[in-house]
C-alpha positions in Angstrom: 0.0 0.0 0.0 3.2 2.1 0.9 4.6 1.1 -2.5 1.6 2.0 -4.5 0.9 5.8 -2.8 4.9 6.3 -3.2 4.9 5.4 -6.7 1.8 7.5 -7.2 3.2 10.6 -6.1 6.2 10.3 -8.4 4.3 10.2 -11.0 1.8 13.1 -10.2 5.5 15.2 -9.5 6.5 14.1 -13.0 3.7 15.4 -14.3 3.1 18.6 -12.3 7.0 19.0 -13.6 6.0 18.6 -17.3 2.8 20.7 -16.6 5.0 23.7 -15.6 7.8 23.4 -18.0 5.3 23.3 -21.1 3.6 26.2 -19.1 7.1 28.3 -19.2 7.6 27.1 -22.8 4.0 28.6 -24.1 4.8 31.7 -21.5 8.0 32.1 -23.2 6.4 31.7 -26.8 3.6 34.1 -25.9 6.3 36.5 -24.6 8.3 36.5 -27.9 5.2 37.0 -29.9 4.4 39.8 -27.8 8.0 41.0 -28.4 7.7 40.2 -32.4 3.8 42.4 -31.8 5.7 45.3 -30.1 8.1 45.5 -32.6 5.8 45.6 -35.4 3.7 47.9 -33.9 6.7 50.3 -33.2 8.0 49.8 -36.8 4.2 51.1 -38.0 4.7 53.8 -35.6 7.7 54.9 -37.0 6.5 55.0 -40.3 3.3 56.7 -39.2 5.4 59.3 -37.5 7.6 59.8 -40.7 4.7 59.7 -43.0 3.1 62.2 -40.5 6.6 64.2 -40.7 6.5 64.0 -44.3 3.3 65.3 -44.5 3.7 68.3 -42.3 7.2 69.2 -44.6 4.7 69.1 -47.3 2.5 71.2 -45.4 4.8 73.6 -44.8 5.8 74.1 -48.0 2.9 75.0 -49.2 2.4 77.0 -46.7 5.6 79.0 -47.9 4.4 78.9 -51.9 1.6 80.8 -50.9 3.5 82.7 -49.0 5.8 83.6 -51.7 3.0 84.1 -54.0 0.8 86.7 -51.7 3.6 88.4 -50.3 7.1 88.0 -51.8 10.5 88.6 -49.9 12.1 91.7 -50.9 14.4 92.4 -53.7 16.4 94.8 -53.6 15.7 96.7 -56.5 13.7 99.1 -58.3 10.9 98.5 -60.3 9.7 101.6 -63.0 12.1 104.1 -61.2 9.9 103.1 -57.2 11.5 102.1 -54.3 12.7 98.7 -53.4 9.4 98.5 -50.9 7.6 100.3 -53.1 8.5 97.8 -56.1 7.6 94.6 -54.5 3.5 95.0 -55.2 4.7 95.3 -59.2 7.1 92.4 -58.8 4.6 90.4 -56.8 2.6 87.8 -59.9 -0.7 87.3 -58.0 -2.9 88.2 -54.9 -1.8 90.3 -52.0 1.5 92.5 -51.3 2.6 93.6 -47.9 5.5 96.0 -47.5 6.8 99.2 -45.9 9.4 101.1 -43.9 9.7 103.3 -40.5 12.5 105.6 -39.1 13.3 107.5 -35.9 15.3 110.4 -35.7 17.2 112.3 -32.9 18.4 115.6 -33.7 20.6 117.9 -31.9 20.6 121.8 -32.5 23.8 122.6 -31.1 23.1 126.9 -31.1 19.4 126.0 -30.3 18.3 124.0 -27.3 14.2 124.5 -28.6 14.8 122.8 -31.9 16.3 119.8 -29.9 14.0 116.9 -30.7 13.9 113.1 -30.9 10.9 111.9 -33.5 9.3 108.6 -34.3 9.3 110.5 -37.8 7.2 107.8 -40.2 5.8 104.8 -40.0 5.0 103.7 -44.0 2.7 100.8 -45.3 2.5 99.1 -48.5 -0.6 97.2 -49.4 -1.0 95.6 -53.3 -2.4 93.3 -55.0 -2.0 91.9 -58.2 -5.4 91.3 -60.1 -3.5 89.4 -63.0 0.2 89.2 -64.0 -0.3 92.4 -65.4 -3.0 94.4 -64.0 -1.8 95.2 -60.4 -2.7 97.9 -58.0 0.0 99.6 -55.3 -0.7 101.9 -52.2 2.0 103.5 -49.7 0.1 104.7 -46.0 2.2 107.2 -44.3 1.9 108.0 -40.7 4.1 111.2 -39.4 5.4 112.1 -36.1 3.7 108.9 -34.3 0.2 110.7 -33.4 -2.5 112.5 -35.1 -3.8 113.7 -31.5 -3.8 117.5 -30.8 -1.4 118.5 -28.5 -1.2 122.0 -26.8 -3.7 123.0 -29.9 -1.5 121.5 -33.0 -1.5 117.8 -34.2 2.3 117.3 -34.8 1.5 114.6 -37.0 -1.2 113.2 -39.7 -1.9 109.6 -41.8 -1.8 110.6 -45.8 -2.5 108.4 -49.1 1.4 109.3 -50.3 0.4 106.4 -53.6 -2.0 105.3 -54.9 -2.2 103.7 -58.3 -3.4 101.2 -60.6 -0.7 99.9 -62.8 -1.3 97.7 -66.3 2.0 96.3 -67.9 1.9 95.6 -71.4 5.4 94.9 -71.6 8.8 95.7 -70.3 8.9 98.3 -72.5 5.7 99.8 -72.2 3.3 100.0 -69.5 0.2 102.4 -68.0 -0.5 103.5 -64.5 -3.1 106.0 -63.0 -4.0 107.4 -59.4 -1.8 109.5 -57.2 1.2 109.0 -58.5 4.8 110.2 -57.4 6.7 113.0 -59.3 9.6 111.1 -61.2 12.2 114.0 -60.4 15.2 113.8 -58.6 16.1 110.6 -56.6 14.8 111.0 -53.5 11.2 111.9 -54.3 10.8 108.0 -55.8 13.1 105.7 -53.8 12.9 107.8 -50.4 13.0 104.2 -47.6 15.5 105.0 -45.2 17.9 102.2 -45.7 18.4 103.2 -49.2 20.3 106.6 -48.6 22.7 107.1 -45.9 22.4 110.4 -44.3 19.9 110.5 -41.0 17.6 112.5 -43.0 17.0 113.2 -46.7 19.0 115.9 -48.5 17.8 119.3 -47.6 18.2 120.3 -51.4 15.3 117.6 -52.5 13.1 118.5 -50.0 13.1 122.0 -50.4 14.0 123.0 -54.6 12.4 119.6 -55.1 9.8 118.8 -53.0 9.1 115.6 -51.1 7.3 113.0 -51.0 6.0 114.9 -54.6 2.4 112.9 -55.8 -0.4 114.0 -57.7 -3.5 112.5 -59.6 -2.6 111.9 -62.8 -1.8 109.1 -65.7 1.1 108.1 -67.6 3.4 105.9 -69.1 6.9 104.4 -68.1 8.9 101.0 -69.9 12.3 100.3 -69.8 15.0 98.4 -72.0 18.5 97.6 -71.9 19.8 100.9 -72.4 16.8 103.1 -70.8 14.2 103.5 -68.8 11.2 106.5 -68.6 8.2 107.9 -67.7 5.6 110.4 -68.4 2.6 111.8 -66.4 0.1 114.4 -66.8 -0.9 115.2 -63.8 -3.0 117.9 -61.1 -1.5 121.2 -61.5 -0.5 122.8 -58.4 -2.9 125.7 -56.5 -2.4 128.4 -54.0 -3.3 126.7 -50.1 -2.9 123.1 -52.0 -0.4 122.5 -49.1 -0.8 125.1 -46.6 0.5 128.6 -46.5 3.7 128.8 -48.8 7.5 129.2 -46.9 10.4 130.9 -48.8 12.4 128.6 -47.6 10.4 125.7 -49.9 9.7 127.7 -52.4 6.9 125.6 -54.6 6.3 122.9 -51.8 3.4 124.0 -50.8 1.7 124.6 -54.3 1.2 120.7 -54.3 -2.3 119.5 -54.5 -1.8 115.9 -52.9 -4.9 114.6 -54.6 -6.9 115.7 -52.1 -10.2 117.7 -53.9 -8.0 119.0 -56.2 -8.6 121.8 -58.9 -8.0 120.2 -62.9 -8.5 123.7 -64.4 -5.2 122.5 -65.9 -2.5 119.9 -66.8 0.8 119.4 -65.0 3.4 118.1 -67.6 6.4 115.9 -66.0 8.6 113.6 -67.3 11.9 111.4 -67.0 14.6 109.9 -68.7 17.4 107.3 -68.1 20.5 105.8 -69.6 22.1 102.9 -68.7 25.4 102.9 -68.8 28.3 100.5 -68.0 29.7 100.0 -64.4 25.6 100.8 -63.3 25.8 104.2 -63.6 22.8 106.2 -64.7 22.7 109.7 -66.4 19.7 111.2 -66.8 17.3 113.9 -66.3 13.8 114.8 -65.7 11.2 118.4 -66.0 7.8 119.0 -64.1 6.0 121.8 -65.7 2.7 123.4 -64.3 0.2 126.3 -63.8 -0.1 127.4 -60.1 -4.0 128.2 -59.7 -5.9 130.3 -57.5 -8.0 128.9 -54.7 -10.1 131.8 -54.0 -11.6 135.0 -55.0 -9.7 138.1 -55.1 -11.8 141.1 -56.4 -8.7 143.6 -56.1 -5.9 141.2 -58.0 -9.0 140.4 -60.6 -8.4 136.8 -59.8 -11.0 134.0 -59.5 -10.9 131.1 -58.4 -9.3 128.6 -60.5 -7.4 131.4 -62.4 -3.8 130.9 -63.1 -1.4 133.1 -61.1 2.1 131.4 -62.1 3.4 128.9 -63.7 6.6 126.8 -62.5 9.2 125.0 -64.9 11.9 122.5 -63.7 14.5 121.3 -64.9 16.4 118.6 -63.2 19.8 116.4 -64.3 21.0 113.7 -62.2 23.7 111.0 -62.2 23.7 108.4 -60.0 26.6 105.5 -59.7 26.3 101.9 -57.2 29.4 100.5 -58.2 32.6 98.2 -56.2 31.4 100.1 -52.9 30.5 103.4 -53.7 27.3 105.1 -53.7 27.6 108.2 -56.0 24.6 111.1 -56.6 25.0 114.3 -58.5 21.5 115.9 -58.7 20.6 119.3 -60.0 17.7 121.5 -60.4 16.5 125.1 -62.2 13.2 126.4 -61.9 11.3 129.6 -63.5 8.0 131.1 -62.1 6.1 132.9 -64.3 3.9 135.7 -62.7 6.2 135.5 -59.6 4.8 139.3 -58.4 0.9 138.1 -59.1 1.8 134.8 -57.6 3.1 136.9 -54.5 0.2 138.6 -54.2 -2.1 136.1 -54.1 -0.2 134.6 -51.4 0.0 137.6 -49.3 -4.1 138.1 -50.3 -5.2 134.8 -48.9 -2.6 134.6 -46.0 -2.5 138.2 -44.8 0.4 137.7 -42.6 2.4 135.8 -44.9 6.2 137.5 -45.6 6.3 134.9 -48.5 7.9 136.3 -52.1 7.7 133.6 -55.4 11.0 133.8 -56.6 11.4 134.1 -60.5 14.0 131.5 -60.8 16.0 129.1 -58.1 17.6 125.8 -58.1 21.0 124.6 -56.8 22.5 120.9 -56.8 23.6 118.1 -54.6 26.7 116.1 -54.6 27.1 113.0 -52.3 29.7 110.3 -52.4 29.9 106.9 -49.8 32.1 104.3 -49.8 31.2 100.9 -48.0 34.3 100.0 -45.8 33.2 96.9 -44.5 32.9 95.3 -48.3 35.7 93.5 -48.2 36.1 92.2 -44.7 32.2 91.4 -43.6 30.2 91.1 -47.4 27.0 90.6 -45.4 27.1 94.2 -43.8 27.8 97.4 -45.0 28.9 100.7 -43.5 29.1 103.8 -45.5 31.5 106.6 -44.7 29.6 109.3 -46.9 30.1 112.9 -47.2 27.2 115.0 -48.6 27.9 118.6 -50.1 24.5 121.1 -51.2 24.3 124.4 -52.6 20.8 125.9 -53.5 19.5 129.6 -53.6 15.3 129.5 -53.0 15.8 133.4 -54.3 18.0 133.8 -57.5 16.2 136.1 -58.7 12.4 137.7 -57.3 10.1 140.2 -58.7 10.4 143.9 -59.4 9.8 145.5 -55.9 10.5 142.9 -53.8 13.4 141.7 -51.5 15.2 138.2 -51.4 14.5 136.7 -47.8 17.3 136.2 -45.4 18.6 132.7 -45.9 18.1 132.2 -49.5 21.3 130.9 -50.1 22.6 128.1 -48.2 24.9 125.7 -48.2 25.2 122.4 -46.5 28.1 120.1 -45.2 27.0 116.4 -43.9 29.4 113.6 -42.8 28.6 110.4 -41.2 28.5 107.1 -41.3 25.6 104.4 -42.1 26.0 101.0 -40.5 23.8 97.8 -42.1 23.4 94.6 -40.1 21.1 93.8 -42.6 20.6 94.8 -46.2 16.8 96.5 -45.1 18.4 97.8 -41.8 20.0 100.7 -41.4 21.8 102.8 -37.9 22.7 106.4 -39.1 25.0 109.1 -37.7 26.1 112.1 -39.0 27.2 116.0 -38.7 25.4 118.4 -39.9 26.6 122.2 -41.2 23.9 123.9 -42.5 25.3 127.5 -43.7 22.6 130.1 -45.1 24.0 133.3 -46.2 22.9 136.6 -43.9 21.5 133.9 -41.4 22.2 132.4 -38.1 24.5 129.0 -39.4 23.6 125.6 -37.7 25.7 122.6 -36.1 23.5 119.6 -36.1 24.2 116.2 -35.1 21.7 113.3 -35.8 21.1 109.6 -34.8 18.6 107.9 -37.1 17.5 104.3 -37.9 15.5 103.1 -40.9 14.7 99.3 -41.5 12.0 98.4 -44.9 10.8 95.2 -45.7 
């Protein structure tokens, strides 16, 4: 009986024994097909997570075409004689166009503490949109002084249209804009973002003989080729009051109609030409021809209103060279006024305690020459040592009874330097010796910055 529960219990260890080990064995096979299932599911994870990446890449560049398309990075160059900024709605092939530009400027009066001033000066925005490869249209907002609130009785500042155009392009040759347009004379009045000229401000000489920013309503034509490029507007002609009361010191900047309800009794003429040559340098020059109208009734001067009281004529040449560093402009300008004494007193008949005199003829020129010194050390930055030399007289010559103002004739010294960290950035500081004749002269130094994009 012994025997027989001895030998049963071997036999029920045995198999117990075998029961287990072919437990672990199907534990151990269920383990590594486990193993072999959480691999596969992590190599299907993997690709799910690089078809996902993939995707998003895909995504994103998509994402970047339309970018390009709507709003396309900046180039720097000029399109139809504009601005870099103001170029990239006319470069741009479809849809929408955002662009603009901004400066500051700090200005010390060294002979006078109450013309010390520091200025959030403009604030600029371009808004286009391209209708078809070559219908397009092209804006530029401007926002002066940082505030259109009135402060102690005077707004320092104001938002203005400064363009405003639609633009058709036949060809490169030959193309069609209307709306405000700008004035093509000078160089400044057209390309006028900070980071494109290096001196804090712009020249003195083009914003007084030539005014800026110049626009009127108008329509023309402009096209290029190898050799040249122009353009031709008629255009508003100027008024009495179209910009507020007249300063000998600007002596037609005021005349300017801005678009805003302007008199047509009229046609301005202006026009500009430019050749190409070698070494990109341009020669060229432009004219803006117009009557000055009357904006009021003047029973004792026989004048009504919309009555022409003058008549302005400019001439301006201009040479400009970007070449191995340098930065070269030579620009010029000579202007008649017909009826100078009637235009006078019209002036003096609307604004009674204006001292202002139309000159017969004035004009001068600007020379400026800078040299990038960083060129060959850092290519991707530039800083311009520049030197900028004016000479203008509002008051060559005035009308028969009348005196030349103190401070007709000035002339200007500016040196400074123009730093880069970026081709749309720029930091800006220079000297300024502004030197009218028979008037108080002026040391100025101003710090300036001026970025586009």
């Amino acid at each position: 009986m012994k025997k027989a529960l001895l030998l049963s219990a071997l036999f029920a260890g045995v198999a117990v024994a075998q029961t287990t080990e072919e437990r672990i064995r199907q534990l151990e096979e269920q383990i590594r097909l486990l193993q072999q299932e959480i691999q596969r599911l992590k190599e299907e994870q993997k690709k799910t997570e690089e078809v996902k990446q993939e995707t998003e890449a895909i995504k994103e560049e998509i994402r970047k075409l339309r970018l390009e398309i709507a709003m396309p990075e900046l180039e720097l160059k000029s399109y139809s004689g504009l601005g870099p900024a103001a170029s990239k709605a006319l470069s741009n092939p479809k849809g929408v166009s955002i662009g603009g530009y901004g400066e500051g400027l700090w200005e010390h009066y060294a002979q006078d503490k109450g013309k010390r001033k520091a200025d959030y000066y403009r604030l600029i925005l371009y808004l286009g949109y391209a209708f078809t490869e070559k219908l397009k249209f092209n804006s530029e907002i401007e926002f002066e002084h940082a505030t259109t609130k009135t402060i102690d009785g005077k707004s320092p500042g104001y938002a203005a249209v400064e363009l405003a155009m639609l633009d058709y392009n036949f060809s490169r040759a030959f193309g069609v804009r209307g709306g405000l347009l700008l004035v093509p004379v000078g160089i400044i009045n057209e390309i006028h973002e900070p980071p494109t000229f290096p001196s804090a401000n712009r020249p003195f000489f083009e914003r007084r003989i030539i005014p800026s920013t110049w626009r009127e309503n108008g329509l023309g034509i402009y096209g290029e080729t190898d050799l040249v490029s122009y353009r031709f507007y008629l255009l508003n002609p100027m008024r009495v009051g179209g910009d507020g009361a007249p300063k000998n010191e600007e002596p037609i900047k005021q005349f300017r109609q801005n678009g805003a309800e302007a008199l047509n009794n009229g046609l301005a003429y202006t026009g500009r030409l430019d050749f190409k040559l070698p070494y990109n340098l341009t020669v060229g020059g432009s004219f803006f021809v117009s009557d000055i109208l009357s904006d009021g009734n003047y029973p004792l001067l026989q004048v009504k209103r919309g009555d022409k009281v003058g008549k302005v004529t400019m001439l301006s040449p201009h040479l400009w060279w970007q070449y191995a560093g340098f930065d070269v402009r030579v620009v010029g300008a000579f202007a008649n006024v017909s009826d100078a004494k009637k235009l006078t007193q019209t002036v003096r008949a609307k604004y009674t305690t204006s001292n202002y005199v139309a000159p017969k003829s004035f004009g001068g020129y600007s020379i400026q020459v800078a040299y990038n010194i960083l060129r060959h050390f850092y290519p991707d930055q530039e800083l311009y040592l520049f030197g900028i030399y004016e000479n203008y007289d509002t008051h060559k010559s005035v009308p028969e009874g009348y005196l030349k103002p103190q401070g007709h004739k000035v002339r200007v010294y500016n040196f400074g330097l123009s730093y880069k960290p970026h081709p749309l950035v720029a930091l800006k500081a220079d000297y300024v010796k502004y030197d009218p004749k028979d008037k108080k002269k002026e040391d100025i130094y101003r710090f300036a910055f001026g970025f586009m994009f």
